[in-house]
N, CA, C and O of each residue as an XYZ file, in Angstrom:
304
protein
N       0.845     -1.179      0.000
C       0.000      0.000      0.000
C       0.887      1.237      0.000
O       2.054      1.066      0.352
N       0.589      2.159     -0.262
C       0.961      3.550     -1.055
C       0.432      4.455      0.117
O      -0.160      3.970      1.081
N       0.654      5.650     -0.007
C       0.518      6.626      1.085
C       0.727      8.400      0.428
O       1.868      8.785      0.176
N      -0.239      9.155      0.253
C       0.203     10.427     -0.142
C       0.397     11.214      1.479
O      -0.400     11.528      2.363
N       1.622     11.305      1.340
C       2.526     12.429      2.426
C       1.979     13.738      2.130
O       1.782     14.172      0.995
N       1.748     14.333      3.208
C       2.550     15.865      2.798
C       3.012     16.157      3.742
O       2.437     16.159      4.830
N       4.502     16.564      3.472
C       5.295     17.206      4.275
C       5.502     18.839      4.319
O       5.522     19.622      3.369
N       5.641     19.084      5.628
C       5.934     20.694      5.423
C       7.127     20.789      6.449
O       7.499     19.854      7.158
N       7.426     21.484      6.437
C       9.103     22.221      7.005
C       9.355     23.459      7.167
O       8.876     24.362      6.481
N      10.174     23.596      8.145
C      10.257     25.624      8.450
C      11.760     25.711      8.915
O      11.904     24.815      9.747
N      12.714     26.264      8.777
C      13.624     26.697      9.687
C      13.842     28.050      9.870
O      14.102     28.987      9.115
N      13.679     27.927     11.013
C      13.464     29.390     11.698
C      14.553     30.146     11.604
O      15.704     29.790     11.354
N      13.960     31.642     11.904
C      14.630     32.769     12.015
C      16.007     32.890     12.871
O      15.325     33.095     13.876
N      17.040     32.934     13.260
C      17.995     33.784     12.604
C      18.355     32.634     11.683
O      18.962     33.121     10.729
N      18.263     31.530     11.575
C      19.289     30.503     10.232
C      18.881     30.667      9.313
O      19.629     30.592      8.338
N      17.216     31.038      9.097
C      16.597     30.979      7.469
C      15.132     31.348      7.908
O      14.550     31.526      8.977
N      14.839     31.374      6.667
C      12.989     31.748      7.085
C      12.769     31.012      5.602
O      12.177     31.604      4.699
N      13.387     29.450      5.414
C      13.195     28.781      4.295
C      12.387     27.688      5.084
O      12.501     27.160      6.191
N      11.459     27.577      3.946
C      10.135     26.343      4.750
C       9.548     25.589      3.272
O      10.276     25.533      2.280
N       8.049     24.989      3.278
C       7.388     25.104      2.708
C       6.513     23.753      2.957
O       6.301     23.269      4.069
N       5.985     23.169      1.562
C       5.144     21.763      1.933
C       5.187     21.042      0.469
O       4.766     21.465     -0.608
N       5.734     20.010      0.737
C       6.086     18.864     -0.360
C       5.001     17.789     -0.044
O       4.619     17.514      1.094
N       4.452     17.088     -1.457
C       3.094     16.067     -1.694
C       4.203     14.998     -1.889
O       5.282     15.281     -2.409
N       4.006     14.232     -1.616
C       4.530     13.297     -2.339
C       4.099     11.696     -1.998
O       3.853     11.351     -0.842
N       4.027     10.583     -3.361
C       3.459      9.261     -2.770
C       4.888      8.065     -2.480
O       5.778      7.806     -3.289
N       4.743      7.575     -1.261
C       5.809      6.710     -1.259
C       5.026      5.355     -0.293
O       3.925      5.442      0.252
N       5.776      4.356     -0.281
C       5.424      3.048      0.614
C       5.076      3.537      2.312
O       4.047      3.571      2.986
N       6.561      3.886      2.571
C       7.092      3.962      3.749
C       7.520      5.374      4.112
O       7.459      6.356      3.372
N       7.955      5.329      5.342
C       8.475      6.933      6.108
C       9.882      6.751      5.293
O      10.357      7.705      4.676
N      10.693      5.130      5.332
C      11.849      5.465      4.707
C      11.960      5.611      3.443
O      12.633      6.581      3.094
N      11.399      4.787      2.416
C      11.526      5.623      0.947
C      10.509      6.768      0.955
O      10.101      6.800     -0.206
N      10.034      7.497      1.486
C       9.552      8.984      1.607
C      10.525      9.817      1.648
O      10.793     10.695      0.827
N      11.399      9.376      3.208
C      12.624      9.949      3.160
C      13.797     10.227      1.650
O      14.062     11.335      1.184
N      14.443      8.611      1.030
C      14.790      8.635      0.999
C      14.579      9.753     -0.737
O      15.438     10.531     -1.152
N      13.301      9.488     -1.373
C      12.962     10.095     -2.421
C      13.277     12.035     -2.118
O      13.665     12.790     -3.009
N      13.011     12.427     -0.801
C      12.931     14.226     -1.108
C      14.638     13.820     -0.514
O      15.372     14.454     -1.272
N      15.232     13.296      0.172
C      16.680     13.291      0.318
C      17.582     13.247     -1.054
O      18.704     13.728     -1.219
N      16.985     12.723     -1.737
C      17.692     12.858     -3.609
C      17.115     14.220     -3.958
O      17.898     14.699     -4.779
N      16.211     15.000     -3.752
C      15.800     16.118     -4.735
C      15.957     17.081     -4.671
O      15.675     17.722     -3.659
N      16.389     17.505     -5.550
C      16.950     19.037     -5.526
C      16.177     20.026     -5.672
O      16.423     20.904     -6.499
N      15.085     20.046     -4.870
C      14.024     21.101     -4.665
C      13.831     22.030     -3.662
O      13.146     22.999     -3.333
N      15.272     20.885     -3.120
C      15.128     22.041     -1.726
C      16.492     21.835     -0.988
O      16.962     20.705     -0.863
N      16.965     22.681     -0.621
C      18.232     23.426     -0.030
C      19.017     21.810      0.611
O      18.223     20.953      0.998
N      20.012     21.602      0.660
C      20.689     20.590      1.255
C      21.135     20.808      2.260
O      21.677     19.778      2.661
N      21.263     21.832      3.160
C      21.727     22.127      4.290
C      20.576     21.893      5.480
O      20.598     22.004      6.706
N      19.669     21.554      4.609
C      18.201     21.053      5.424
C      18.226     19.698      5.699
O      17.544     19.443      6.691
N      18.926     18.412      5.033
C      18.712     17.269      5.149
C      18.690     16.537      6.364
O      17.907     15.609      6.164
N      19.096     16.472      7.414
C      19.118     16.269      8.907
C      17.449     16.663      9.190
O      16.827     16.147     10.119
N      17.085     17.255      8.624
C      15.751     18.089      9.089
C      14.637     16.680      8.743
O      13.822     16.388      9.619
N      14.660     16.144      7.886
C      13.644     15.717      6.668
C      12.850     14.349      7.275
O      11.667     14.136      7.014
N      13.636     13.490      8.089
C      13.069     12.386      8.785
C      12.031     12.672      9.708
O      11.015     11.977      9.681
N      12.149     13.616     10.533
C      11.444     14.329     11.716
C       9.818     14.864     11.120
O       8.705     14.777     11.639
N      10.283     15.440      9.801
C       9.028     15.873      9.153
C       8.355     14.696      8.643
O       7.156     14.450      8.777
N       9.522     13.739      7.838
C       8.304     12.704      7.450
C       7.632     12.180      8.671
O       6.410     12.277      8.788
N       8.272     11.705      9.456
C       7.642     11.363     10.658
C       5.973     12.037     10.919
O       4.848     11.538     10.941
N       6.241     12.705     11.003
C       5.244     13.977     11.625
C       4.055     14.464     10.210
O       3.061     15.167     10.390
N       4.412     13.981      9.085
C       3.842     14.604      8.114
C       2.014     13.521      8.353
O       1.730     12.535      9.032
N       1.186     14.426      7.368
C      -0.390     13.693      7.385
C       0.248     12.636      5.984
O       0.979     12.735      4.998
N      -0.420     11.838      6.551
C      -0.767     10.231      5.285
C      -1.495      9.740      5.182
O      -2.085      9.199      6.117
N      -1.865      9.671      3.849
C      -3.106      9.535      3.427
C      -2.852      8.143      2.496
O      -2.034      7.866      1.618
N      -3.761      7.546      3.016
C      -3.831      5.449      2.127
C      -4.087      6.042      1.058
O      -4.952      6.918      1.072
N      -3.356      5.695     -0.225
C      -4.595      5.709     -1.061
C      -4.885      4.319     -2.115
O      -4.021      3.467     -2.320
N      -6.266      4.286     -2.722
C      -7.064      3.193     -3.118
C      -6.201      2.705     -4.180
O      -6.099      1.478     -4.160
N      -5.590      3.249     -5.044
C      -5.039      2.711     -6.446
C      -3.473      2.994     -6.240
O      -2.831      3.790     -5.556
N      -3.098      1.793     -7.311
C      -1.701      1.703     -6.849
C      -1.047      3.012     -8.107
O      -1.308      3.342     -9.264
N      -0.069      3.434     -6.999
C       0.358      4.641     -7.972
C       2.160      4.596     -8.151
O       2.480      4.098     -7.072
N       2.966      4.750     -8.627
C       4.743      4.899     -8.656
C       4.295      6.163     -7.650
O       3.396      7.001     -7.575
N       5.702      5.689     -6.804
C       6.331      6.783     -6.044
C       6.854      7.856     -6.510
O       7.669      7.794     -7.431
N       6.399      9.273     -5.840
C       7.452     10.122     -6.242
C       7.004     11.293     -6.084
O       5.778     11.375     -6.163
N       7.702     12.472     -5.837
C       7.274     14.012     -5.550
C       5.986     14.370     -6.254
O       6.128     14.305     -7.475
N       4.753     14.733     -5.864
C       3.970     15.048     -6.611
C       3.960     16.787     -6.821
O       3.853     17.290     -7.939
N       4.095     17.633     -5.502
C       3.621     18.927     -6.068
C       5.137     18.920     -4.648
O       5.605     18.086     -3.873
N       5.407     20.424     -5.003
C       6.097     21.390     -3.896
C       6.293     22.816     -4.104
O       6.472     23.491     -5.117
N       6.212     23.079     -2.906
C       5.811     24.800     -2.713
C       6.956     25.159     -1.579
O       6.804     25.016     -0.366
N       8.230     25.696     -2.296
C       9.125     26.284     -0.800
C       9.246     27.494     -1.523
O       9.340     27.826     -2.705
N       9.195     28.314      0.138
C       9.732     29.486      0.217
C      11.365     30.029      0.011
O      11.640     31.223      0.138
């Protein structure tokens, strides 16, 4: 079974005021992880950050089987 994530993220003020919220469908928390840990959509000095969010992110089952992979993202 499949799962649409969305993750969102913030790092605060004085280090950055870079955030936003990534869709994306994966199995697991770890290939969730490991798919936005490859993508260059968002800053790499964030990666330490990204487990905590998947963790924490809403997941949603969904009915039909779909390929994994970033669906939408919105960073600041």
């Amino acid at each position: 079974m499949k799962y649409l994530y969305i993750v969102t993220y913030w790092v605060p003020f004085p280090s950055s005021e870079y955030g936003g919220t990534i869709s994306l469908i994966a199995e697991s928390d770890t290939e969730a992880f490991e798919i936005l840990s490859k993508s260059n959509d968002f800053d790499d000095r964030y990666t330490d950050r990204i487990m905590e969010r998947v963790v924490n992110a809403h997941k949603f089952a969904l009915a039909n089987e779909e390929n994994s992979r970033i669906v939408d993202v919105f960073i600041t």
